[in-house]
Structures are given as structure tokens and as C-alpha cells.
C-alpha angles and dihedrals in degrees: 000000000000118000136183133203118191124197117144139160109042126048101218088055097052085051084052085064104046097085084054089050084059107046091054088047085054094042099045103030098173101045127108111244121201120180121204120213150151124259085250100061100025100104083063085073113019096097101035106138093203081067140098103186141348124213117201117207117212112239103217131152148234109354092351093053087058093052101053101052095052082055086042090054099042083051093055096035092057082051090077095221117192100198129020115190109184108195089187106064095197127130104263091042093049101048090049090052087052088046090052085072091206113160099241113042111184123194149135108278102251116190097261099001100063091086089069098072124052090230123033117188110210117252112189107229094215114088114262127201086242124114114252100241081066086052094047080039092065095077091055100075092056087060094050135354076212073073097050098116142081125269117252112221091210086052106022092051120172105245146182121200109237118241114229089214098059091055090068097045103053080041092067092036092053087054095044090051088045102242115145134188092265096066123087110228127190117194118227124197111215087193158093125173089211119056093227092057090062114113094203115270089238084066082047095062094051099052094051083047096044092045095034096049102061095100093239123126098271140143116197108202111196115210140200154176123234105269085057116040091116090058091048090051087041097056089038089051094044090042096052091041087051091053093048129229116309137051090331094061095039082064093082120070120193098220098165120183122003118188106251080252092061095038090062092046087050105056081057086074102036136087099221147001127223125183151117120277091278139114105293093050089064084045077059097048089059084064130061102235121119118266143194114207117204110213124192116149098001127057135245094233094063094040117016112123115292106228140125106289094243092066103090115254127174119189115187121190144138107275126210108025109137089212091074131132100027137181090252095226099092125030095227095205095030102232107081085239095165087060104033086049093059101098122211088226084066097046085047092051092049095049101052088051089054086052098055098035075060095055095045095048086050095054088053087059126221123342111249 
């Protein structure tokens, strides 16, 4: 059997999949898996050993996006698929996985969009207090009763293949930065692919002096992705001008941007993880290390790492405004106050709990 599995666009969203990846990789052992995905997110994927193949669609715009779809859907009609399941539901997703012309289409019933697959599972519009990887788990059932259970956050773990290039890489970076396997580092995204996901970079600043200036033997990396590398090299210049000139302002390390790849490979190495509910954050969730997830619009319950409950997680938001979640596409109130009221005091605090809930894990010893 050929099968087909379809998420494209955010990165956060293609992790989301990846228990499912592996469920069908348990349940049908023999079949060819393909899975379908944009440039942006395809590392998420590209070393997924539950996979056969991975197609990359190009993402183009105006006459030559066109073009390149009608070439993408004769390619993957000529594949002879036998079941598409499209976990995005979007336009250009749902009218691939029609063009495929496989016999059972499975996807989420979209006002417009449901006709295109021979079964669409229903997916209530309105925000629900459920974590995405249930709502990417629904199609599941529809492919095997063998499916028809929830996922289980310890056994069905998101998950990115690491990249034995990267390894070396962040290796040499790590050493030309002077970071050494006796420092403690804590990884800090300075990022946030929608604007409505941004803690200010002022909050930002706080948090690398708070957590740098302790006097222990840490480094603080601060991360980002390409649209923000200059907020990434701001909060790492006003940080290090804040702690002085010496060991305290060594402690912060302008790392920039790191491929997703990188990025993996490198929480490996690192103590914490501190970021917005993006996309690094879910690369996060596939290690083991401790994270602190920063939450404005959207709700832990829906996004907040999906990992076994012994690993340690920390989600800090601003409880009890009746404006959240929202669409993200209008600040209701028109300050960003479930952002600007998340004090850096609050994301230190949490962090250094994480920290020490770590060290004292480590010193239990391995779970049996």
C-alpha cells in the first residue's frame, strides 16, 4: 500500500504530525510512506526513519506557482497513491491531495474544500481547549480501527531525525564562540514567525541579563530565525552592555540564526530552552532537554510541548483574560497585553525552576 500524508506551510504544525507518522508506520509496517511538504518545514521530516520518501513542493508564486503545481499533481498522480491523508486542510493541500486521484482521500471537512476527499472528518472552527497532535490524530481512525485511540503523549512523541552533519557544525560553532562542555547554556529564541506571538525585545533583554549575571558558569545563546536576526544581535548587544565588561558579559553568546537542523543538534547540548509558541519550541519538544514555553494569544493546552510528563516543561503565561485565545489576526484590546504583561521576573523564575527540577532529576538517575 502507498500512502501519502500531506502537511505543508508552519513548522510547529508538521512536528504535530509526526506521532501520527509513526503510528501508521507501526499499524501498516510494510507500506510506502511518502510524506508531502513545503522547503520551510522539510528538515522536520527529512530524516524521519518511519518514512519512505519525502516530496518537497516548491513553494513559488503568481504564473509560475501555477505551474508548478499542475507539474507537482501529474508527479504525484503518476505515483499511484492508494490513500492521501492531508492533515492541513488548506487550498492548495486539499486540492493536491484531490489531484493525486487516490482512491481514499482523508481530510478535515473545510467549508468549500470537504468535496475533494472521499472521506472528510469533521474539525470544529471554533478554538478548543485540545492540544493540536489530537486534532492532527482524528484522521487516523478513518485509515485503521486498529487507529481509534488517543495519542499518548509518553509512547506517540513528537520527534526530528538528527542530521549527522549538523552535529559537526554546531560542534565547531560552540568552540569558536568558547563554549565548552563545562558551561551550562540555555538557549534563548529571540523569535516568533507571527507577529502576535513576539514577547517585546525589551522583555527579551531582562531575562539574558537576569539569567547571565548569576556568576555561574553559563553561556546564554540567543537564537533566531531570519526575519530577526537584528533583534537577536540587539537584545544580545544591550544585554551584554547592561552586565558590564568582564565574565558576566561573556556569558551571553549572539548565536543568531541556527538552520532547523542546527538548532535540533544543538538542544542536545544545551540545559534549557526558552522560547515563544513557534516553531523552535516544537523542535524542542522532539529532545529531552527542559523548556520554558512563552504563551501570549494561543494556550498551553493546545501547544505546549508534547512530551512524557516526567520530562520537565514550564509554560508561563498571563492567566484569566477573557480575550484569550484569539484568531491572531486583531488585538482585541489593542495593546498585546497578554504579551506586554509577561514579566521577565516571571520567565526568570520559571526558568530557574526548570533548571533545578533538571539537576535534581539527574541526580535520581534514569527512569526505569
Amino acid at each position: 500500500m502507498k500512502i501519502l500524508l500531506i502537511r505543508l506551510r508552519l513548522i510547529g504544525d508538521v512536528v504535530f504530525t509526526t506521532p501520527a507518522v509513526r503510528a501508521i508506520r507501526q499499524t501498516f509496517p510494510d507500506a510506502h510512506l511518502t510524506y508531502l511538504i513545503e522547503p520551510h518545514a522539510a528538515p522536520i521530516v527529512q530524516h524521519n526513519p518511519h518514512l519512505d520518501a519525502v516530496i518537497v513542493a516548491p513553494r513559488t508564486r503568481g504564473l509560475r506557482r501555477v505551474a508548478d503545481d499542475l507539474a507537482l499533481a501529474a508527479s504525484l498522480r503518476r505515483s499511484r497513491f492508494d490513500v492521501v491523508m492531508d492533515f492541513h486542510g488548506g487550498p492548495r493541500a486539499s486540492w493536491l491531495a484531490w489531484a493525486t486521484g487516490a482512491p481514499v482521500r482523508l481530510g478535515y471537512r473545510v467549508a468549500g474544500r470537504g468535496w475533494m476527499y472521499t472521506r472528510a472528518i469533521d474539525r470544529p472552527r471554533s478554538l478548543r481547549p485540545r492540544h493540536s497532535v489530537e486534532n492532527q490524530w482524528d484522521l487516523l481512525p478513518a485509515l485503521s480501527p486498529a487507529l481509534a485511540r488517543p495519542p499518548d503523549p509518553a509512547a506517540d512523541r513528537v520527534e526530528m531525525g538528527e542530521d549527522p552533519d549538523a552535529r559537526a557544525r554546531v560542534h565547531r560553532r560552540l568552540q569558536e564562540a568558547g563554549v565548552t562542555p563545562m558551561h551550562e547554556v540555555i538557549v534563548i529564541h529571540v523569535s516568533a514567525g507571527n507577529p502576535f506571538r513576539r514577547w517585546p525585545i525589551e522583555a527579551f533583554v531582562d531575562l539574558a541579563v537576569q539569567l547571565g549575571g548569576t556568576g555561574r558558569d553559563r553561556r546564554i545563546i540567543l537564537t533566531s530565525g531570519p526575519s530577526d536576526a537584528e533583534a537577536a544581535r540587539r537584545v544580545g548587544d544591550e544585554a551584554r552592555t547592561r552586565l558590564g565588561v568582564g565574565v558576566k558579559a561573556d556569558a551571553i553568546v549572539m548565536g543568531e540564526e541556527f538552520s532547523l537542523t542546527e538548532l535540533r543538534t544543538l538542544l542536545t547540548r544545551a540545559a534549557l530552552f526558552i522560547g515563544g509558541d513557534s516553531g523552535p519550541l516544537h523542535v524542542a519538544a522532539t529532545t529531552d532537554i527542559p523548556i520554558v514555553g512563552l504563551y501570549g494569544p494561543t494556550l498551553p493546552v493546545r501547544s505546549a510541548p508534547w512530551r512524557p510528563p516526567w520530562l520537565v516543561t514550564e509554560s508561563v503565561d498571563v492567566a484569566d483574560l477573557p480575550c484569550r485565545p484569539c484568531d491572531q489576526r486583531r488585538c482585541a484590546p489593542g495593546d498585546f497585553r497578554c504579551l506586554t504583561r509577561l514579566s521577565s521576573d516571571l520567565v526568570t523564575q520559571a526558568a530557574e525552576r526548570a533548571l533545578a527540577r533538571a539537576r535534581v532529576a539527574i541526580e535520581a538517575g534514569p527512569m526505569i
